[in-house]
C-alpha positions as CSV (number, residue, x, y, z in Angstrom):
1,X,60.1,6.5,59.5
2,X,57.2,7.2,57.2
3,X,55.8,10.6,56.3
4,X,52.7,11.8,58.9
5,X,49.9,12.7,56.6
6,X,48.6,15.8,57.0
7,X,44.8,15.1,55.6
8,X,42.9,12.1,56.0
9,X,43.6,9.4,53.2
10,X,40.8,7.1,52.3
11,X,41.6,3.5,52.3
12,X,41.6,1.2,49.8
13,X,39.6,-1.4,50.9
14,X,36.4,0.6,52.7
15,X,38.4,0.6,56.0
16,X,38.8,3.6,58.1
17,X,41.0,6.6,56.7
18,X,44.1,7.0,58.4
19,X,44.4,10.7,60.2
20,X,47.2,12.9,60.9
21,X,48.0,11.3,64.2
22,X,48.2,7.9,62.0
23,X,51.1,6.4,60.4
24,X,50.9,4.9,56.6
25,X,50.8,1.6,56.5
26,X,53.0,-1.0,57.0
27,X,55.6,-1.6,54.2
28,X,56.6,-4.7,52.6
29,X,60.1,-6.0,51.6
30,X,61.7,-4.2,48.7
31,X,59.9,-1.0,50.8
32,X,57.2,-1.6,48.3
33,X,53.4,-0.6,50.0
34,X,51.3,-3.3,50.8
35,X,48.4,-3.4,48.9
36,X,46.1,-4.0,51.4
37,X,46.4,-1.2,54.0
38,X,46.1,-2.3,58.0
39,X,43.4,-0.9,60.1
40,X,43.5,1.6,62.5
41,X,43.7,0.2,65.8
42,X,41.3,2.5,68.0
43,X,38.1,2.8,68.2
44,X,35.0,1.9,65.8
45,X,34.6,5.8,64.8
46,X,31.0,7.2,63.9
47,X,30.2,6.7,60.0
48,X,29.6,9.8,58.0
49,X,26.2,9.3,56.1
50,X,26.6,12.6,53.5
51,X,27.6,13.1,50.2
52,X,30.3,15.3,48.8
53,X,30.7,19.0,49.2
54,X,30.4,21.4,46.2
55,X,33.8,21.0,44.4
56,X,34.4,17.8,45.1
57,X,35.9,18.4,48.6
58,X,36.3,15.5,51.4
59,X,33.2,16.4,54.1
60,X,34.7,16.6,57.6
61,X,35.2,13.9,59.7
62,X,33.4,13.2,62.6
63,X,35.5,12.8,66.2
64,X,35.0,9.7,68.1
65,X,34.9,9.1,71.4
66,X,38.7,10.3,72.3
67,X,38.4,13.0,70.1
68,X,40.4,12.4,67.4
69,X,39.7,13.1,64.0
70,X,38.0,10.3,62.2
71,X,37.5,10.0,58.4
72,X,34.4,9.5,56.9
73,X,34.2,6.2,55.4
74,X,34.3,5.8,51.9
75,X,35.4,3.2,49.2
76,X,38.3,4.4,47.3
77,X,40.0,2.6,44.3
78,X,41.5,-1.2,44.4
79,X,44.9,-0.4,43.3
80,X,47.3,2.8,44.0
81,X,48.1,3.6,40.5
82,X,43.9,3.5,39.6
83,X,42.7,7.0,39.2
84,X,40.4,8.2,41.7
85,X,36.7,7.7,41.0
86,X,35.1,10.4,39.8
87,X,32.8,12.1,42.3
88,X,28.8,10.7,42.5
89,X,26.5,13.4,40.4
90,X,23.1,13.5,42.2
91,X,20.6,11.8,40.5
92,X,17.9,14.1,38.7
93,X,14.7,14.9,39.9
94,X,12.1,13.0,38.5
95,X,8.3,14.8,38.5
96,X,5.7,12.4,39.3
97,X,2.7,12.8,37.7
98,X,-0.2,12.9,40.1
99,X,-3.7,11.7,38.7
100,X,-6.0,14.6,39.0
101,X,-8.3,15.3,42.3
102,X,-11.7,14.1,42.1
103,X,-13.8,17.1,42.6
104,X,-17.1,14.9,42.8
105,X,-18.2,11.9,44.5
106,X,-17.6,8.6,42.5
107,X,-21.3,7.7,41.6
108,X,-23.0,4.9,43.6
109,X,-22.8,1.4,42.7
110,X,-26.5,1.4,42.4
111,X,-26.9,4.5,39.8
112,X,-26.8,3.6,36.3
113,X,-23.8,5.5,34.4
114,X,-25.2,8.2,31.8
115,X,-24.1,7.5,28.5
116,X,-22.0,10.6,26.4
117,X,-24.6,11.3,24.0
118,X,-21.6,12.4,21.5
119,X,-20.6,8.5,21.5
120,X,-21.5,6.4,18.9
121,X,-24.8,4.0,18.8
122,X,-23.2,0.1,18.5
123,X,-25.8,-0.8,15.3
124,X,-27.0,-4.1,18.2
125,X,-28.6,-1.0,20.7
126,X,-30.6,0.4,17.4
127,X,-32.2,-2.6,16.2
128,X,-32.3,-1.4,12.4
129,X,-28.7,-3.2,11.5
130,X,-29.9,-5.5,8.3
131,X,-29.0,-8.9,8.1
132,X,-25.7,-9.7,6.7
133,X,-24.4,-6.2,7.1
134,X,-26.5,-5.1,4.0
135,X,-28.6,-2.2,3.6
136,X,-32.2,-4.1,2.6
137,X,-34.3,-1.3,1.6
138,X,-31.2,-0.3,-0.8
139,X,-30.6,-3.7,-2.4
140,X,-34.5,-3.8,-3.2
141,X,-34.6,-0.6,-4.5
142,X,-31.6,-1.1,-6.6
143,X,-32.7,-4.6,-8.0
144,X,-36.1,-2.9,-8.7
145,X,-34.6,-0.4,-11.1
146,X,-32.0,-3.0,-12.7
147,X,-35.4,-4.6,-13.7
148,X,-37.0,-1.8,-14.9
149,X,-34.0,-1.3,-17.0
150,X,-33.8,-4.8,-18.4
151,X,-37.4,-5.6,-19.3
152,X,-37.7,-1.6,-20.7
153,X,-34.9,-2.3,-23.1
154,X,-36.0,-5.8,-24.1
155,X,-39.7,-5.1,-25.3
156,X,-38.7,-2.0,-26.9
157,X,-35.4,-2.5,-29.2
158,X,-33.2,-5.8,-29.2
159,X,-30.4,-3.9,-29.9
160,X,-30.9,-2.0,-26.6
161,X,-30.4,-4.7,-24.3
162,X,-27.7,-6.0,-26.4
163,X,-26.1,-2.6,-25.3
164,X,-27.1,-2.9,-21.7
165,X,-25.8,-6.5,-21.4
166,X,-22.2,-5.1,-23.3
167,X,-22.0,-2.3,-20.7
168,X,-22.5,-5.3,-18.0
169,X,-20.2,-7.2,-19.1
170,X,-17.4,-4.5,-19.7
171,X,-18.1,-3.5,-16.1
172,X,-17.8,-7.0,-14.6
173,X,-14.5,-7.8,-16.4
174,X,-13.5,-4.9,-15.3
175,X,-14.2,-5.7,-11.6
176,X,-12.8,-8.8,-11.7
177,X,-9.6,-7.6,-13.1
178,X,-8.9,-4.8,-10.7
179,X,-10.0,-7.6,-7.5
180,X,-7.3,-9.7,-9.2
181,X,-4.7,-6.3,-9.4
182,X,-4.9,-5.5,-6.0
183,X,-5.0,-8.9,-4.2
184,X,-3.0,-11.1,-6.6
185,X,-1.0,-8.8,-8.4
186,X,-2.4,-10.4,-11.5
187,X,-1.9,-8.2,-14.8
188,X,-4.4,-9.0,-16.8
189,X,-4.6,-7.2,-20.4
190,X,-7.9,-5.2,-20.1
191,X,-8.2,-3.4,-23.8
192,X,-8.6,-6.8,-25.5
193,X,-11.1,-8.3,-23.2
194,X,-13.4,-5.2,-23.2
195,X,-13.0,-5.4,-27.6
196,X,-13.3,-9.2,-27.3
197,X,-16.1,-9.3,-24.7
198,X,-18.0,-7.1,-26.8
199,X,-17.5,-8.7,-30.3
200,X,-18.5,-12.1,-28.7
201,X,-22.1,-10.9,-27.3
202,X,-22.5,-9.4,-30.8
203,X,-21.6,-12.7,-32.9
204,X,-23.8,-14.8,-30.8
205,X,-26.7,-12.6,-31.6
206,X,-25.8,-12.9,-35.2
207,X,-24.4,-15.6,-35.5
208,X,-24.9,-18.5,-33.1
209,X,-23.1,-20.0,-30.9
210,X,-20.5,-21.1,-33.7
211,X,-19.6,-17.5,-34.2
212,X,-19.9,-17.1,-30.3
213,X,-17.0,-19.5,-29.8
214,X,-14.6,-17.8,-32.6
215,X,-15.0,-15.1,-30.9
216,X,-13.9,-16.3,-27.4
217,X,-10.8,-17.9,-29.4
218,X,-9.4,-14.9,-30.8
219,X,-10.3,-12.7,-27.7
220,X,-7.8,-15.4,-25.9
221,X,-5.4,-15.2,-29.0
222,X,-5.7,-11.1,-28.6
223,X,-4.8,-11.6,-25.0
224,X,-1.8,-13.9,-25.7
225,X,-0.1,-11.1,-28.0
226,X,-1.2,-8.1,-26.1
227,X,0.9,-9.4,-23.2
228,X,3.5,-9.8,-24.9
229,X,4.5,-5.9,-24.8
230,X,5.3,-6.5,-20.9
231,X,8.1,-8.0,-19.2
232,X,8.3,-12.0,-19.6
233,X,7.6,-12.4,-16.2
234,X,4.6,-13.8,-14.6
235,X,3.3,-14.3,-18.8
236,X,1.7,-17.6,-18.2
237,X,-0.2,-16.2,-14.4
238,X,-1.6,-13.5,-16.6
239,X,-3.1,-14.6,-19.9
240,X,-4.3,-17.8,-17.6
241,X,-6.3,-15.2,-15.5
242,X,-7.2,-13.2,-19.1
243,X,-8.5,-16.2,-20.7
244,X,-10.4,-17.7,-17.5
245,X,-12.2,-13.8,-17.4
246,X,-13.1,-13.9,-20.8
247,X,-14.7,-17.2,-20.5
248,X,-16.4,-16.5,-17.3
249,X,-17.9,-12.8,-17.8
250,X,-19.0,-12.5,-21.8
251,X,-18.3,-16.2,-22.9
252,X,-21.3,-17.1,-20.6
253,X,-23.5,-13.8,-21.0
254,X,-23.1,-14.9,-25.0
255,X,-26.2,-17.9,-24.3
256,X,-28.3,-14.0,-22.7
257,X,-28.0,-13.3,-26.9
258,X,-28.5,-16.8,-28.0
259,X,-32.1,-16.9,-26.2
260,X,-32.5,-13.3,-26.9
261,X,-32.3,-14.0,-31.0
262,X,-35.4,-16.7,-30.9
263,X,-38.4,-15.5,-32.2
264,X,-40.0,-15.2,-28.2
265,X,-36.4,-14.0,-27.1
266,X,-37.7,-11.4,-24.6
267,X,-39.9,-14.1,-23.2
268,X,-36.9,-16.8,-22.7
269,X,-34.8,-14.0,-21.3
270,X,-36.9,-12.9,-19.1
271,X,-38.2,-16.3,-17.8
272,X,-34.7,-16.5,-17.1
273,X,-34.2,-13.8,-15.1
274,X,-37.4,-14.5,-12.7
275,X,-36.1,-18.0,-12.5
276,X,-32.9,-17.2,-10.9
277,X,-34.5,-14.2,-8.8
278,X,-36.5,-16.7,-7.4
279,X,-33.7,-19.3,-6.5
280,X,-32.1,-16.1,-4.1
281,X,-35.8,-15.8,-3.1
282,X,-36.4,-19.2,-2.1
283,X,-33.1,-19.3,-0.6
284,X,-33.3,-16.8,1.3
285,X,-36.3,-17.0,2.6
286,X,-36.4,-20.8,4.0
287,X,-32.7,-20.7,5.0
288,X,-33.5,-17.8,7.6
289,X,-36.4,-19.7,8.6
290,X,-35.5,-23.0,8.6
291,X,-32.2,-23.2,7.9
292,X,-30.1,-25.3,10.3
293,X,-27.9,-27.5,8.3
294,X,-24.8,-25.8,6.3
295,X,-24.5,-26.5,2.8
296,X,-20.8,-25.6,2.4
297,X,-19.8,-23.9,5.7
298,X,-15.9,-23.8,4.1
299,X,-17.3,-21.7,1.4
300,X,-20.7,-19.6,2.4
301,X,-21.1,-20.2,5.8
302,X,-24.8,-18.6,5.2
303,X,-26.0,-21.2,2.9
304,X,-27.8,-24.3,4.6
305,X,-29.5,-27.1,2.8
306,X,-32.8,-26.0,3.9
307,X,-32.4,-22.8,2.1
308,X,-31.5,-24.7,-1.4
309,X,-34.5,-26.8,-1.2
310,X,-36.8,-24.1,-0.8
311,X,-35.2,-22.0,-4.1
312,X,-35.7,-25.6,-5.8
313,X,-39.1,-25.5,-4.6
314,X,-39.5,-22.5,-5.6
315,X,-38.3,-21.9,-9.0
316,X,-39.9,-25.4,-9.8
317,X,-43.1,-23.3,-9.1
318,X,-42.2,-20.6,-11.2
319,X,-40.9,-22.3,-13.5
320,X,-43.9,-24.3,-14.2
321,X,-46.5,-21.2,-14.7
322,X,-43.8,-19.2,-16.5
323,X,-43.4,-22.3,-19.2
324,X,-46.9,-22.8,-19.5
325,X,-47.9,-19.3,-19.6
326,X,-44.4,-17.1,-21.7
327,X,-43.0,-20.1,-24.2
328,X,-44.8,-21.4,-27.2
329,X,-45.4,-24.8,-27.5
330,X,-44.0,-25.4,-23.8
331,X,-45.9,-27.4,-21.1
332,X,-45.9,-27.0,-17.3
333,X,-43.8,-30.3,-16.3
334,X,-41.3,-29.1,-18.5
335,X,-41.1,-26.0,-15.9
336,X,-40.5,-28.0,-13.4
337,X,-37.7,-29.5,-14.9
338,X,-36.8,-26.0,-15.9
339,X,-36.8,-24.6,-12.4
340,X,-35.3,-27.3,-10.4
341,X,-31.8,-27.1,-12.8
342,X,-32.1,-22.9,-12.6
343,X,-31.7,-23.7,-9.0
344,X,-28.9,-26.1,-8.5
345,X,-27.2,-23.5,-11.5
346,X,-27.7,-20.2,-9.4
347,X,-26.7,-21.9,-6.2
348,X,-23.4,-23.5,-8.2
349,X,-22.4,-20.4,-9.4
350,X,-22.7,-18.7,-6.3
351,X,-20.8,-21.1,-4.5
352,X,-18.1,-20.5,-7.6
353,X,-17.9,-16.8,-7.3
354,X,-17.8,-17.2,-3.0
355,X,-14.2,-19.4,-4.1
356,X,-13.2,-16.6,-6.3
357,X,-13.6,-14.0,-3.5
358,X,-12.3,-16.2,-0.4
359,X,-9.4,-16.8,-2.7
360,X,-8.7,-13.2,-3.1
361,X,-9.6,-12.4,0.5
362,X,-12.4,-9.8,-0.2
363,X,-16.0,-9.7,0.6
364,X,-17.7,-7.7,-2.7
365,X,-16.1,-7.6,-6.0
366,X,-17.3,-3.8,-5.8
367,X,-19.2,-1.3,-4.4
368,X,-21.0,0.2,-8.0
369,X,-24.5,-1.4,-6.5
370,X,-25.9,-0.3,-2.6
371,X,-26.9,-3.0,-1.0
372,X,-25.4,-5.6,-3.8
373,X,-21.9,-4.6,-4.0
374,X,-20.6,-4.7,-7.2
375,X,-22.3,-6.0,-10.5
376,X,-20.2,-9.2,-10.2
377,X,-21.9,-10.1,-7.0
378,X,-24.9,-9.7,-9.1
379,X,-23.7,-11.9,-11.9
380,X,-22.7,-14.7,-10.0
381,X,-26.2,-16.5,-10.2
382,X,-26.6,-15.1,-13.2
383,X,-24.0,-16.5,-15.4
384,X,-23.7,-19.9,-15.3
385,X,-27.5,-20.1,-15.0
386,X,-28.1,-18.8,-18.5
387,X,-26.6,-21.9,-20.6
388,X,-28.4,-23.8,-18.5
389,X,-31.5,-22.3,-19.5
390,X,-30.7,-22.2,-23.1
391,X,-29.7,-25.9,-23.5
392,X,-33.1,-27.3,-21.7
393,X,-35.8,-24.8,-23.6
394,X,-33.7,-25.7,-27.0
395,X,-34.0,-29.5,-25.6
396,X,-37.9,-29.1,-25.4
397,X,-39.0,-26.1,-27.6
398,X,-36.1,-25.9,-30.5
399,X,-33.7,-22.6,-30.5
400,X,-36.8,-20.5,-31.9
C-alpha cells in the first residue's frame, strides 16, 4: 500500500493536491508512477487566490465543505524528475509620474494667449526681414565703399588699382578653393595660383594680352609640378580644379589691366563697372516688379525674364551716355551695343557662378562682404563681363 503523505503535494497537471487523508496516485505496471496523477474524487474545494509566504513556504489550504484539508491550487512541474519552479518574485513597484496640479484656471477660449516676451520675434511678425535674406542697408553701404575704393585708386595712381585688383583676385581664388576643400575635398595647390594670379594681372598691364596668356600657361604648368609633392591620388581632380581657378579668377580680371593700360584706361574701367552695376540694377528692379516668368528656375530660381530685359534696357541706356560722354572718338549707338552685350555677360556669368555653388551645395562663396557674402559673389558679374567689354570698345575705338 502506498505511503500516506503527510503534507499536501501539488499536482502535476494544475489539479487538486492530494492531502494526508489521500492516497498517491495510482501506479502503473512495472510499479512505475503514472505521469499524469488522478483527481481527487470529492468535492470541488475553494481556490486559494494568494501568493507565497516569506521563505517560500506552501500558504495553508483552505477546508471545503466536509472539512478536510484542501490544497491551494497551483501548477507544479510537467515531469517528476524537473526541478521545482522557482518561487514568483513580486514584481517592482513602478512610480507613476503624475502631471502637475493646475493651480489656475485654463484661460478661456475667447482670451488671446500672452506671448513670453523672452521668446524670439519670427523676422515675418517684424516686417524689417530684407528680401532674399540679405541685410540691404549693408550691401549698399558696402558696395558704396568698394566704389570709393576703386574709382580713388584709379584717378590717382595706376599702379594702385593694379594692387587693389591683385588683392581681389588673391582673395577670390582663395574663396573658391577653400568652397572646393570643404565640399569636394578638392586639393587644389594654392601658393602657385596666388604667385601666378599675380604675375598674370601684372603682364597684361605690360605686356598685352600675349604676355597675359604666358602667364596663365606657366601658372597651369606651376600647378602641374606643385602637385606633384602629394600623394598620386586624385592628381588629375586637382590640377583640373587648379587650372579651371586660374582661368576663371585672374585669367579674366587680366582684360580689368588690358582696358586699364589705354590711354583713357580709368574711363574704360570704369564704364565697365557702371555697366555691370547697372545690369544687377535693372535686374533687380523690374524682376521684383514685374517679374513673373523664370529665366532658369533649375539654376536661380529668383531670375525671371522680365528682370533680364529690364538690365538690357538698362545698361543699353547707360551705356549709350557713358560712350558718348567717357570714350574718345565713341558714339552713342555704339553704347547701345555696348550695354545690351554687358547685360547678357553679367547675367551669363551669374548664372555660371549659381552652377558652381548649387554644385558645391552652398549659398555664398564667403561671408568677407555684409550683405554680399563673399567677394566671389561679387565677381561673378564681374568677370566674364570684362572681356566682353574689352573686345567691343577695341572693335569700335582701337585698344587706346
Amino acid at each position: 500500500m502506498p505511503p500516506v503523505l503527510d503534507h499536501p503535494v501539488p499536482p502535476y497537471w494544475g489539479g487538486p493536491a492530494v492531502g494526508h487523508s489521500q492516497q498517491s496516485p495510482m501506479h502503473g505496471n512495472g510499479g512505475m508512477p503514472q505521469t499524469r496523477p488522478m483527481a481527487a474524487q470529492h468535492p470541488a474545494p475553494e481556490r486559494f487566490s494568494g501568493h507565497f509566504t516569506q521563505g517560500g513556504q506552501m500558504p495553508q489550504a483552505s477546508a471545503d465543505p466536509v472539512g478536510e484539508p484542501v490544497a491551494a491550487r497551483l501548477s507544479g512541474p510537467l515531469f517528476r524528475d524537473d526541478a521545482p519552479a522557482p518561487a514568483p518574485v513580486a514584481p517592482a513597484e513602478e512610480t507613476a509620474v503624475l502631471p502637475p496640479l493646475r493651480t489656475e484656471a485654463p484661460p478661456m477660449s475667447n482670451q488671446a494667449p500672452v506671448p513670453d516676451p523672452a521668446a524670439p520675434v519670427p523676422p515675418a511678425a517684424t516686417g524689417k526681414a530684407p528680401k532674399g535674406g540679405r541685410d540691404l542697408r549693408a550691401a549698399i553701404g558696402v558696395g558704396l565703399g568698394l566704389g570709393a575704393l576703386v574709382v580713388a585708386s584709379l584717378f590717382i595712381v595706376k599702379w594702385l588699382f593694379v594692387g587693389v585688383v591683385a588683392a581681389v583676385v588673391v582673395i577670390g581664388m582663395w574663396e573658391l578653393t577653400s568652397r572646393l576643400s570643404e565640399s569636394k575635398g578638392i586639393r587644389v595647390p594654392r601658393p602657385p595660383l596666388a604667385v601666378g594670379g599675380v604675375g598674370m594681372l601684372v603682364a597684361a598691364y605690360l605686356g598685352g594680352p600675349e604676355s597675359a596668356l604666358v602667364a596663365l600657361a606657366l601658372t597651369a604648368l606651376a600647378v602641374l609640378v606643385w602637385r606633384m609633392s602629394e600623394p598620386p591620388e586624385d592628381y588629375l581632380r586637382d590640377v583640373t580644379a587648379g587650372i579651371f581657378t586660374a582661368f576663371y579668377v585672374p585669367f579674366l580680371a587680366t582684360f580689368v589691366m588690358l582696358m586699364l593700360a589705354a590711354h583713357d584706361g580709368p574711363q574704360r574701367v570704369v564704364l565697365f563697372l557702371v555697366l555691370t552695376v547697372c545690369s544687377d540694377t535693372g535686374a533687380y528692379a523690374a524682376g521684383s516688379r514685374f517679374g513673373r516668368h523664370k529665366l532658369a528656375p533649375r539654376i536661380s530660381p529668383g531670375k525671371t525674364r522680365e528682370g533680364l530685359v529690364g538690365a538690357v534696357l538698362l545698361c543699353m541706356l547707360v551705356g549709350a551716355l557713358g560712350m558718348n560722354l567717357m570714350i574718345d572718338r565713341a558714339s552713342w549707338w555704339q553704347g547701345l551695343v555696348l550695354g545690351a552685350c554687358v547685360a547678357v555677360s553679367a547675367t551669363l556669368g551669374d548664372l555660371g557662378e549659381s552652377m558652381i555653388k548649387r554644385d558645391l551645395g552652398i549659398k555664398d562663396m564667403g561671408t568677407l562682404l555684409p550683405g554680399h557674402g563673399g567677394l566671389m559673389d561679387r565677381l561673378d558679374s564681374l568677370l566674364p563681363t570684362a572681356p566682353i567689354v574689352w573686345l567691343v570698345l577695341v572693335g569700335f575705338v582701337g585698344a587706346g
